[in-house]
N, CA, C and O atoms as CSV, one atom per row, in Angstrom:
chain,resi,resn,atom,element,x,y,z
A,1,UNK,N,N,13.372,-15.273,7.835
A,1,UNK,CA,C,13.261,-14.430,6.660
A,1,UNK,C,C,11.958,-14.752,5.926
A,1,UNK,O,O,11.574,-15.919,5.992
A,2,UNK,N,N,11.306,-13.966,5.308
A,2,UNK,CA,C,10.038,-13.878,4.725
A,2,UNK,C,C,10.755,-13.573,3.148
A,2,UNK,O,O,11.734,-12.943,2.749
A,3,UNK,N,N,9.807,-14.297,2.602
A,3,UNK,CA,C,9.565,-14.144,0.720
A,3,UNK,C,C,8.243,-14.113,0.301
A,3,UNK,O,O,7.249,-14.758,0.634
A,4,UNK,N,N,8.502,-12.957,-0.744
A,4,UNK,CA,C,7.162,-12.141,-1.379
A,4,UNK,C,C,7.544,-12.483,-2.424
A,4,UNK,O,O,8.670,-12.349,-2.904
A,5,UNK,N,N,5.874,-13.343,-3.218
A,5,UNK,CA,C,6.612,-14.031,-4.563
A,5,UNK,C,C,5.021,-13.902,-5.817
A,5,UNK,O,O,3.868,-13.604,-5.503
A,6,UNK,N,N,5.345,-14.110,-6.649
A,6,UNK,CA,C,4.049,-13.848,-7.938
A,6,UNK,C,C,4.590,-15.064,-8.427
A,6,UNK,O,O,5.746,-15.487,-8.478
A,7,UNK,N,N,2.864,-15.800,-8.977
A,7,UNK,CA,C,3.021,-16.844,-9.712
A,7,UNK,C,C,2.143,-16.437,-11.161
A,7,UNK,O,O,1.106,-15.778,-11.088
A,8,UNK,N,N,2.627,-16.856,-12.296
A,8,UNK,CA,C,1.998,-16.404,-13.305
A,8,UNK,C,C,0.836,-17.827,-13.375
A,8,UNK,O,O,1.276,-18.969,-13.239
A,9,UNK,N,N,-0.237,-17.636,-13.537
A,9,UNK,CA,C,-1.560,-18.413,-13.655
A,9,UNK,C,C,-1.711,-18.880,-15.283
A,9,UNK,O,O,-1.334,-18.048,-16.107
A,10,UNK,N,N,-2.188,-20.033,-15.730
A,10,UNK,CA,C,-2.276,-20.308,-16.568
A,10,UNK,C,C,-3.760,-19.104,-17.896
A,10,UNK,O,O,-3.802,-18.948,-19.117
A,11,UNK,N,N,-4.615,-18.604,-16.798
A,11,UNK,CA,C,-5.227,-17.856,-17.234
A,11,UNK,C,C,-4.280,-16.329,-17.842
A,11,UNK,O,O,-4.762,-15.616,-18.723
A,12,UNK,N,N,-3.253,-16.108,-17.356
A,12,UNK,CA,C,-3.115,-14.972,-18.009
A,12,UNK,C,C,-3.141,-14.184,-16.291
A,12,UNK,O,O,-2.474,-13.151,-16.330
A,13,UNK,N,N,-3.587,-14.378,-15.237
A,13,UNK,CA,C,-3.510,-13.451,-14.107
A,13,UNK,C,C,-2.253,-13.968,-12.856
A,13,UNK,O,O,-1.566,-14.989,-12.823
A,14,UNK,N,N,-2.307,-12.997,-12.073
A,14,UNK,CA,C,-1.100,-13.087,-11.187
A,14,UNK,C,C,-1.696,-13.671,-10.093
A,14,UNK,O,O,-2.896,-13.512,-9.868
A,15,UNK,N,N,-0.682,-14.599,-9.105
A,15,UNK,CA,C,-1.135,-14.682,-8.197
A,15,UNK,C,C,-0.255,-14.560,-7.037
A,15,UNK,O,O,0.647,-15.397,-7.032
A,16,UNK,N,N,-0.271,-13.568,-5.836
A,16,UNK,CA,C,0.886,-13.442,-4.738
A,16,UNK,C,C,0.397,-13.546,-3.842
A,16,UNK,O,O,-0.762,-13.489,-3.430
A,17,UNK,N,N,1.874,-13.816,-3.260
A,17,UNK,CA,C,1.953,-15.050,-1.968
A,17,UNK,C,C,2.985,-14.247,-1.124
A,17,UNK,O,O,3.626,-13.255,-1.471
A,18,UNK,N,N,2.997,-15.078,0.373
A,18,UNK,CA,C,4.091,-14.563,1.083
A,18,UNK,C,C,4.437,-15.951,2.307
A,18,UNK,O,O,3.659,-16.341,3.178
A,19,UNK,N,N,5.546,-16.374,2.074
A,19,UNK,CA,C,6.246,-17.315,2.986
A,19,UNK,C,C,7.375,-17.500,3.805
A,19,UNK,O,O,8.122,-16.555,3.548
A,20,UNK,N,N,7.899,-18.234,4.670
A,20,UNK,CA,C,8.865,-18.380,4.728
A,20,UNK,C,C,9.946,-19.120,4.199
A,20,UNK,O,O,11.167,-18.969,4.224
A,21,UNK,N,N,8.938,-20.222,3.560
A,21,UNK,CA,C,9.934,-21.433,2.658
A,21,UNK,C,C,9.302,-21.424,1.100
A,21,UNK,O,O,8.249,-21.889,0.664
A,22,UNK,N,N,10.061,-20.920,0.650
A,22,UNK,CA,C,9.828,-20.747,-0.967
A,22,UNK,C,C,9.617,-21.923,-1.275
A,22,UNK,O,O,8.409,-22.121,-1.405
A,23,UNK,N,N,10.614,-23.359,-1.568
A,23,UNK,CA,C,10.487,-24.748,-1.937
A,23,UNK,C,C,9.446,-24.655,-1.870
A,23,UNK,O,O,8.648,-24.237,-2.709
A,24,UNK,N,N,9.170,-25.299,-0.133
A,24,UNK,CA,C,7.347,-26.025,0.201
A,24,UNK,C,C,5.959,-25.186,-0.001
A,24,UNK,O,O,4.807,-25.619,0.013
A,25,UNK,N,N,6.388,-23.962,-0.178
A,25,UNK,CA,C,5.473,-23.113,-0.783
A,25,UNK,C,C,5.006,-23.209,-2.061
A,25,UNK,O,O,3.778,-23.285,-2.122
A,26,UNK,N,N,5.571,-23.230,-3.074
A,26,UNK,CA,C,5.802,-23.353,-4.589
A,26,UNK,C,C,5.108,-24.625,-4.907
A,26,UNK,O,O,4.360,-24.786,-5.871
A,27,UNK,N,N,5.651,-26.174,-3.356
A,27,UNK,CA,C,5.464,-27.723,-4.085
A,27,UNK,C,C,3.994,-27.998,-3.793
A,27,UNK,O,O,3.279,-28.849,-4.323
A,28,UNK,N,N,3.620,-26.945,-2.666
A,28,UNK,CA,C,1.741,-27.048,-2.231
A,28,UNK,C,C,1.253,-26.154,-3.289
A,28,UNK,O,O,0.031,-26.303,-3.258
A,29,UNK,N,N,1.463,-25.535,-3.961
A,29,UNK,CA,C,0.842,-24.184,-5.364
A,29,UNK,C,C,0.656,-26.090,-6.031
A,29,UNK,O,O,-0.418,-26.688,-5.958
A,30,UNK,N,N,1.844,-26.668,-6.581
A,30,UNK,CA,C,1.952,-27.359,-7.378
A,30,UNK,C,C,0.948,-28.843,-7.470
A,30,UNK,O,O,0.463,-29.590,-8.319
A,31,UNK,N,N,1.010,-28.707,-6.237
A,31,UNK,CA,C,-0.083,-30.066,-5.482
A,31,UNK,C,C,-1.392,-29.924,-5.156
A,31,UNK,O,O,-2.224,-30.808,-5.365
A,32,UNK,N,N,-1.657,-28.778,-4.611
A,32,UNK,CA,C,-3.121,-28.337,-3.923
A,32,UNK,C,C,-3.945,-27.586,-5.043
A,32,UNK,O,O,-3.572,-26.870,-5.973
A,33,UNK,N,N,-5.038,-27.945,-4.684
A,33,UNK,CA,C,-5.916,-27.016,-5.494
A,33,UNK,C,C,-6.285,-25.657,-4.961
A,33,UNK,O,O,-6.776,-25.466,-3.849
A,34,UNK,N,N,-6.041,-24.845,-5.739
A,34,UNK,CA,C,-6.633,-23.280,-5.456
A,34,UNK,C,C,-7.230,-22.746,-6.026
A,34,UNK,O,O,-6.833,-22.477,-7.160
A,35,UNK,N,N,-8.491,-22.291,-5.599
A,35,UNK,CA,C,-9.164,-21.461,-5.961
A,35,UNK,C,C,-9.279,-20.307,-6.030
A,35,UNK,O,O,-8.753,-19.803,-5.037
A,36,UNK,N,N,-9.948,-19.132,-7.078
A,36,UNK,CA,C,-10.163,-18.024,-6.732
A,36,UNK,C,C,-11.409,-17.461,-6.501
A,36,UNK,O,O,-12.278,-18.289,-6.778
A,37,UNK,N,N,-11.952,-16.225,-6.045
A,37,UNK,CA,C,-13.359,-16.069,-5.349
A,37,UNK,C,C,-14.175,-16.063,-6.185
A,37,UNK,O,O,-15.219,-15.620,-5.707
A,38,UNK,N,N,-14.309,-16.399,-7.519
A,38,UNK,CA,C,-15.075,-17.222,-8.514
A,38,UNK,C,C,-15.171,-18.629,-8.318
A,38,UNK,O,O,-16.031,-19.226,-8.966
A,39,UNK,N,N,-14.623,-19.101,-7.735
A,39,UNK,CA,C,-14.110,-20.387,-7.506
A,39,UNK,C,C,-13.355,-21.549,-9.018
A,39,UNK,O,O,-13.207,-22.738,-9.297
A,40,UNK,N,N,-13.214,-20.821,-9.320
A,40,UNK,CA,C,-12.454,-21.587,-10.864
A,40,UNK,C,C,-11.171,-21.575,-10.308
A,40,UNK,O,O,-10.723,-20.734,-9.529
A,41,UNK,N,N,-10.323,-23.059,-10.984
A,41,UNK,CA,C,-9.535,-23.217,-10.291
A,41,UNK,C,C,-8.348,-22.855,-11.345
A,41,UNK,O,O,-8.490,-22.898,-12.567
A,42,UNK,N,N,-6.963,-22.432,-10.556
A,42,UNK,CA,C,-5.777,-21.794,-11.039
A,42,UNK,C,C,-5.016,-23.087,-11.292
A,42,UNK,O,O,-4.886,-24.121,-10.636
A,43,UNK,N,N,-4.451,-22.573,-12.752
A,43,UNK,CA,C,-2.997,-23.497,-12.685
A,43,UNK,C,C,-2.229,-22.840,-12.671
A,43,UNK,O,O,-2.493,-21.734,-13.141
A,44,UNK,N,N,-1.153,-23.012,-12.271
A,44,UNK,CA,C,-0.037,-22.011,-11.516
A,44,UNK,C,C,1.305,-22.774,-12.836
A,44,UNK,O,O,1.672,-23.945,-12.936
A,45,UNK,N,N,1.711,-21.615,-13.614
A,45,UNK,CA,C,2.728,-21.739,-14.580
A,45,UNK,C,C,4.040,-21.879,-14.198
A,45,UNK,O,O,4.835,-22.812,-14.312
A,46,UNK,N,N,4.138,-20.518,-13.613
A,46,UNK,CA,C,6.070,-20.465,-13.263
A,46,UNK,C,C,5.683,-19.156,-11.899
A,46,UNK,O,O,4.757,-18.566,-11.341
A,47,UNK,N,N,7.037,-19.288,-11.939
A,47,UNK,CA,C,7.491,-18.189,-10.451
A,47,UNK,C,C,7.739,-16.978,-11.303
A,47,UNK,O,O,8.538,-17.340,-12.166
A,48,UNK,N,N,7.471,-15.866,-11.453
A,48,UNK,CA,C,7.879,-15.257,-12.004
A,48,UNK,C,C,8.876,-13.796,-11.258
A,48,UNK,O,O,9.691,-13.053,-11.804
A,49,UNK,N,N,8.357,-13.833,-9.797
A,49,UNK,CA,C,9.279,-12.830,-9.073
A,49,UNK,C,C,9.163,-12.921,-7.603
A,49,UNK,O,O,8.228,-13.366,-6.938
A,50,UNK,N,N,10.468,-12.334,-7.158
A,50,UNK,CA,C,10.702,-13.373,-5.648
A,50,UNK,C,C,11.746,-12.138,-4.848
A,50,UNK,O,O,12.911,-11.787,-5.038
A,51,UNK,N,N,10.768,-11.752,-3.971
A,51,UNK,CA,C,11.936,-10.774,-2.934
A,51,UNK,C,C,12.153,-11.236,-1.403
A,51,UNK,O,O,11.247,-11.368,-0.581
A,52,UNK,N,N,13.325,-11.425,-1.210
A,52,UNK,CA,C,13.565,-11.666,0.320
A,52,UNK,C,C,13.515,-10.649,1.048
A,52,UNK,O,O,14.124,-9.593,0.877
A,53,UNK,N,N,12.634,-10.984,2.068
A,53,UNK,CA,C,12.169,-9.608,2.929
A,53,UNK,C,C,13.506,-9.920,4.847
A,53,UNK,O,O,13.332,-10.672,5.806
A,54,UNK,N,N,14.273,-9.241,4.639
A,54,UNK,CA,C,14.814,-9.653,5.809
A,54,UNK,C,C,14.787,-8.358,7.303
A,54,UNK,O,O,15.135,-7.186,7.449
A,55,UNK,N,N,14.051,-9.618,8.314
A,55,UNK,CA,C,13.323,-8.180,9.365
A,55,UNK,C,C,14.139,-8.709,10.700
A,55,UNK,O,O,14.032,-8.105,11.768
């Protein structure tokens, strides 16, 4: 099963994703650094929406 998910950014912008494991997905947002194609880096707030895609 696949999950399609938005993280709200500390800037005020969205950021979406798509996985199979929500947890370890969410705990690397939380751990890793990410950038965007500005290269300024995101802090990732909360989860804000999460659909299970089942194929």
């Amino acid at each position: 099963m696949w999950y399609v998910y938005i993280l709200l950014c500390a800037d005020g912008s969205f950021y979406t994703g798509c996985t199979t494991d929500v947890e370890r997905r969410i705990t690397e947002h939380n751990t890793t650094r990410f950038t965007t194609l500005k290269s300024e880096l995101l802090l990732f707030l909360k989860l804000i929406w999460l659909l299970l895609i089942s194929i």
